[in-house]
FIKOLZA-1660 file (N, C-alpha, C; in steps of 0.1 Angstrom, whole numbers, plus 5000, padded with zeros to 4 digits):
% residues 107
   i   px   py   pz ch aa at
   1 5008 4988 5000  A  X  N
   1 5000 5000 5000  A  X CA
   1 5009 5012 5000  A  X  C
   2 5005 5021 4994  A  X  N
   2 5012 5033 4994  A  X CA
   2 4999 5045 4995  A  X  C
   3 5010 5058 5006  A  X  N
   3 5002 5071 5009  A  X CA
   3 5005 5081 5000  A  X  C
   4 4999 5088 4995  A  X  N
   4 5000 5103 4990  A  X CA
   4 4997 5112 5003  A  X  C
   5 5009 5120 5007  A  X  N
   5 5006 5128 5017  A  X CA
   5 5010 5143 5012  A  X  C
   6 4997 5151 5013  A  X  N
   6 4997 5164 5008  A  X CA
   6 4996 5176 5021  A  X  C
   7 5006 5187 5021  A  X  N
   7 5002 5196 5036  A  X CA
   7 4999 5205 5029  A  X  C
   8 4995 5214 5037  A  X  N
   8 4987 5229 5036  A  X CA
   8 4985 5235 5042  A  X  C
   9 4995 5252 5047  A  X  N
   9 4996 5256 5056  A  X CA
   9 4983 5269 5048  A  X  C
  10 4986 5280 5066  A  X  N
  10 4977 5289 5061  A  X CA
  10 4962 5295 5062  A  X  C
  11 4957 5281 5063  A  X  N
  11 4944 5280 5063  A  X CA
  11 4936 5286 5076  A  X  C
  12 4925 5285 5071  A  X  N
  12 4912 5294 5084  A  X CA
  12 4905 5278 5088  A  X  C
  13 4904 5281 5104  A  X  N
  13 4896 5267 5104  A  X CA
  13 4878 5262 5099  A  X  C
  14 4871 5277 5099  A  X  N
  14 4862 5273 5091  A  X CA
  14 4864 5273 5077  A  X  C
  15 4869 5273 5067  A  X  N
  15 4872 5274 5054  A  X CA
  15 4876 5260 5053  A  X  C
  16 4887 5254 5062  A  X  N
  16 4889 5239 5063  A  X CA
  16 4881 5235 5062  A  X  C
  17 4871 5236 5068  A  X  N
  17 4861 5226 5074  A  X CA
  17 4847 5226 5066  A  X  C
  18 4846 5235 5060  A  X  N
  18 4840 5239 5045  A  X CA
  18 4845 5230 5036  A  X  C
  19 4857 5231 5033  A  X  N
  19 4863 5221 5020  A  X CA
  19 4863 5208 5022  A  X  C
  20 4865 5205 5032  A  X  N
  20 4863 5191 5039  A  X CA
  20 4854 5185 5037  A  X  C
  21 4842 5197 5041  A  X  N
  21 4827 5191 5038  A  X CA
  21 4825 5187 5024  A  X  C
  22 4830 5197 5016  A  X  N
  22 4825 5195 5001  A  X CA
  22 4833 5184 4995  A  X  C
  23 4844 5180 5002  A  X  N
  23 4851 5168 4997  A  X CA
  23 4841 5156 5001  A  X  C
  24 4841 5155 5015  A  X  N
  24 4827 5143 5015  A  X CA
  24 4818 5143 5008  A  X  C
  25 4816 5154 5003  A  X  N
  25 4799 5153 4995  A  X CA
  25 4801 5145 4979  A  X  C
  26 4815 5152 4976  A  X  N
  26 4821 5149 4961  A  X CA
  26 4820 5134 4967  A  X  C
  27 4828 5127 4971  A  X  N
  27 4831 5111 4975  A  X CA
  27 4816 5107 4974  A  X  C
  28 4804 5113 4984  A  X  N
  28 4794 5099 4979  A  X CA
  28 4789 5108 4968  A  X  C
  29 4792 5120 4960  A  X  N
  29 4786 5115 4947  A  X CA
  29 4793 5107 4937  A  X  C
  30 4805 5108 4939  A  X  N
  30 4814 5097 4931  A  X CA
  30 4812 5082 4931  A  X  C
  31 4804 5079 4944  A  X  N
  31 4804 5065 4947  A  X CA
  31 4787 5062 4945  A  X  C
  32 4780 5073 4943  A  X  N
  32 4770 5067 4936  A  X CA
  32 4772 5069 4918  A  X  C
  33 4780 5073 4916  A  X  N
  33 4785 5070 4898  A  X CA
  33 4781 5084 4891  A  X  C
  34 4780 5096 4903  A  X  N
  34 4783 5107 4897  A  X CA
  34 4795 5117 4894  A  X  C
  35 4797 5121 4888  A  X  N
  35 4813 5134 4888  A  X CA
  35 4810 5142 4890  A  X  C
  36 4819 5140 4896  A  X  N
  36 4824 5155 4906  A  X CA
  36 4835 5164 4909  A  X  C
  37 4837 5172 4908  A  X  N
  37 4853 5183 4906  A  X CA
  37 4856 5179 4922  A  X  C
  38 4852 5176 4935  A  X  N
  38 4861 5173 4942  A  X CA
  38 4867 5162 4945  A  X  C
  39 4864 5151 4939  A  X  N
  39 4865 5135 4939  A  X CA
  39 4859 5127 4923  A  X  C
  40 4865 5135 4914  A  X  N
  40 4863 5127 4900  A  X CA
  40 4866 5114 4900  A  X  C
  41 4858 5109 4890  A  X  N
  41 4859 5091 4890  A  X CA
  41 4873 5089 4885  A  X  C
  42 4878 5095 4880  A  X  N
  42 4894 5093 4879  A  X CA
  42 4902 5092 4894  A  X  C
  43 4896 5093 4901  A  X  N
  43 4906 5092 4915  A  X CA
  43 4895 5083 4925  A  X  C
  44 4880 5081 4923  A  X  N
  44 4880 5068 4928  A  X CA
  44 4881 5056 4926  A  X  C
  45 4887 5057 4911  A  X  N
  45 4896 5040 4908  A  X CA
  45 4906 5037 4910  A  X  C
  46 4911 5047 4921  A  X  N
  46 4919 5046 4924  A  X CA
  46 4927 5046 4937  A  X  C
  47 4919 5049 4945  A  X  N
  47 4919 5054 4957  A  X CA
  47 4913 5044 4971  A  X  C
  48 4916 5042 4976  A  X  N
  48 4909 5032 4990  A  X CA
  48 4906 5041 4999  A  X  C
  49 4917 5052 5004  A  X  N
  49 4906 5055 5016  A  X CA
  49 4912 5071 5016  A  X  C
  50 4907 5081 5020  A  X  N
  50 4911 5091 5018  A  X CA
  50 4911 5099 5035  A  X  C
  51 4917 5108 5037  A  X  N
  51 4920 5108 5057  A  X CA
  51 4923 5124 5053  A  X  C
  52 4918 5132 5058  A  X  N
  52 4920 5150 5061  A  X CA
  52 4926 5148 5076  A  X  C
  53 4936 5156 5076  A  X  N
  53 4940 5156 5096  A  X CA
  53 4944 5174 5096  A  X  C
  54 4939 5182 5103  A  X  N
  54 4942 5197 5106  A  X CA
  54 4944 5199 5119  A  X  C
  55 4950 5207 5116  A  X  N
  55 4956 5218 5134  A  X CA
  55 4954 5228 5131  A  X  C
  56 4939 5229 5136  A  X  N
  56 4930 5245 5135  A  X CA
  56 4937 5256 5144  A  X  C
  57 4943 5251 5151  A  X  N
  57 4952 5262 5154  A  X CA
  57 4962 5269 5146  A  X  C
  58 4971 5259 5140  A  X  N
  58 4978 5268 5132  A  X CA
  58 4975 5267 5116  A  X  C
  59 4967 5257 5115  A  X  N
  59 4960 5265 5104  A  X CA
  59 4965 5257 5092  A  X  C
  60 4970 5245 5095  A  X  N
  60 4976 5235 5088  A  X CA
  60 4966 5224 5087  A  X  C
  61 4971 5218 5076  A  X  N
  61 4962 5204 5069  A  X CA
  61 4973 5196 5064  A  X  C
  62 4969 5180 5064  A  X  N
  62 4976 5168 5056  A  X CA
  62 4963 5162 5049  A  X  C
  63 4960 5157 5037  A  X  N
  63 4954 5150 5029  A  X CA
  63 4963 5135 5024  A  X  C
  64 4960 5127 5032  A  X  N
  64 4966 5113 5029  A  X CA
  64 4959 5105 5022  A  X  C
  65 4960 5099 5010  A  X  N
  65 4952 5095 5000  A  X CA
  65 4962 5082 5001  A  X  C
  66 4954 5066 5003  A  X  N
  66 4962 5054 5001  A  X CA
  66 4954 5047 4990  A  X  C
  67 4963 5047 4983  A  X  N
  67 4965 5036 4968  A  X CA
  67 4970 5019 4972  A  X  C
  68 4969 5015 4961  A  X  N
  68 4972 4996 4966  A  X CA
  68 4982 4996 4960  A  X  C
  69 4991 5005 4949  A  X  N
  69 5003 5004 4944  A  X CA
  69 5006 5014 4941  A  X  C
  70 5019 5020 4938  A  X  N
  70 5028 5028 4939  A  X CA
  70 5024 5035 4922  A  X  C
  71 5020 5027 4914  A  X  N
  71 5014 5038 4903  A  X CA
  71 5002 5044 4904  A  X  C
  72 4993 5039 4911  A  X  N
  72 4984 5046 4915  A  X CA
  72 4987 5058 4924  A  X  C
  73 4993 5054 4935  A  X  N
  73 4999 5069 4941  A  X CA
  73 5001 5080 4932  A  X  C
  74 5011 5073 4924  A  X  N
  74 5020 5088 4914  A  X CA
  74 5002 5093 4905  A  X  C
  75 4992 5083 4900  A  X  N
  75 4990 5091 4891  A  X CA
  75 4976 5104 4901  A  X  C
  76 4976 5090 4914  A  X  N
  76 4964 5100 4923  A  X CA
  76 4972 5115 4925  A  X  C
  77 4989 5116 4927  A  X  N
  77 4994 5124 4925  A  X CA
  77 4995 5134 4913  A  X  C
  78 4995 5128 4904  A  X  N
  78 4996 5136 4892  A  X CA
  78 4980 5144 4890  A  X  C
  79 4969 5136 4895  A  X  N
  79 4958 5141 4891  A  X CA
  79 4957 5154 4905  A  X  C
  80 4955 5150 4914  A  X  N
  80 4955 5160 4922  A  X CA
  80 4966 5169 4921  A  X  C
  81 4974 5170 4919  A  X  N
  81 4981 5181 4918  A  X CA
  81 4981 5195 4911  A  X  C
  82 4970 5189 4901  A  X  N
  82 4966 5201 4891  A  X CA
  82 4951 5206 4898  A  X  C
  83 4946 5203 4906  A  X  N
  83 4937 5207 4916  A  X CA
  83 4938 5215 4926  A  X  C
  84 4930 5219 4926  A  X  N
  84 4933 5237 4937  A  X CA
  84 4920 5235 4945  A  X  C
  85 4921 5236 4957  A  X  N
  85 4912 5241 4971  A  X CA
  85 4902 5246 4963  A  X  C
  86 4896 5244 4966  A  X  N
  86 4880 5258 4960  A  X CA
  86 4881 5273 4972  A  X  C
  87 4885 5269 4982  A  X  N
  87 4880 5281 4992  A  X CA
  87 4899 5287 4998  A  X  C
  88 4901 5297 4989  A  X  N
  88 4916 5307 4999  A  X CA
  88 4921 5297 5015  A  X  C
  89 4909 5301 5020  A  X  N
  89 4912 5297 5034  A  X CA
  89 4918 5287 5037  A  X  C
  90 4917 5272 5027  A  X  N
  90 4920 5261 5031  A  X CA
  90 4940 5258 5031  A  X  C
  91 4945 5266 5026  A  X  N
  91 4954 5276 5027  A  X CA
  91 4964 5269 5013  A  X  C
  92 4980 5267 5009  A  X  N
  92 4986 5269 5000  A  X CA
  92 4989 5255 5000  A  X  C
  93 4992 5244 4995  A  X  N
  93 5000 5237 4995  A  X CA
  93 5012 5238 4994  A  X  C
  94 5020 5232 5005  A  X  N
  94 5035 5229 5009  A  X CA
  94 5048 5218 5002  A  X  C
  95 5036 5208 5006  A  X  N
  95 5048 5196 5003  A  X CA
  95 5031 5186 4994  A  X  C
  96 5043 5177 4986  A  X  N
  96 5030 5164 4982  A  X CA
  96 5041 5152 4982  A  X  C
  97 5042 5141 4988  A  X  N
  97 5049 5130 4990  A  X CA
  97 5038 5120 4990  A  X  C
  98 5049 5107 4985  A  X  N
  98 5044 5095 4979  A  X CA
  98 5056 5087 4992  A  X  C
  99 5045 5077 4997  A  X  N
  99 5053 5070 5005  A  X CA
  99 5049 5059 5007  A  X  C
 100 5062 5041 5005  A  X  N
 100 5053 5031 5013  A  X CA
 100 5050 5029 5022  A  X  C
 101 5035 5023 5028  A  X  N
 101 5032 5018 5039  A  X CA
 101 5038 5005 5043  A  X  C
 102 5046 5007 5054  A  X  N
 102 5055 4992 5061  A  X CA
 102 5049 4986 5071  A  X  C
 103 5040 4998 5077  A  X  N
 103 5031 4996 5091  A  X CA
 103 5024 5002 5092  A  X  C
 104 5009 4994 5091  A  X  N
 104 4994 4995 5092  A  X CA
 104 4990 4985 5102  A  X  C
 105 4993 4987 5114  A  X  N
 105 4987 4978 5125  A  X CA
 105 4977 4988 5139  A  X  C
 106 4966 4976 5140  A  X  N
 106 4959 4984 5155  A  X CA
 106 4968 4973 5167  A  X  C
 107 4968 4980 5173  A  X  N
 107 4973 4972 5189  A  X CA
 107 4967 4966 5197  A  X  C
% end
């Protein structure tokens, strides 16, 4: 398994949490077999599970997107990367890394 991990500093915590929202909404319309600019069917064939983590404090976000192979990563990368926040607030993108998973365990 491999992560796509994207940060984003900057951000307002309601503007996060706005985009956030509209991202869930894009996901079940993608999963009922409609398109949608925040989760096109191009990235849920490709995608297993998608994870938002923010520090409303400072105003930071990570978007961790896991693929079942490492081409999938790059292209879930290639596709999202030409994708932009809808809302300023959710702030700039920093960094975007592709990494494998070695350890996925509960205790």
């Amino acid at each position: 398994m491999y992560v796509r991990i994207a940060r984003f500093e900057g951000g307002t915590a309601d503007d996060i949490v706005a985009e956030a929202e509209e991202i869930r909404r894009g996901i079940a319309a993608s999963g009922r077999g409609e398109n949608d600019q925040y989760f096109p069917k191009e990235l849920t064939e490709r995608v297993g599970r998608l994870e938002v983590v923010v520090d409303r404090g400072q105003g930071s976000i990570a978007v961790l997107v896991y693929c079942d192979s490492e081409a999938d990563a790059r292209e879930v990368d290639r596709l999202m990367g030409g994708m932009s926040p809808q809302r300023e607030g959710w702030g700039k993108r920093v960094s975007s890394d592709i990494y494998e998973v070695v350890l996925d365990e509960v205790p």
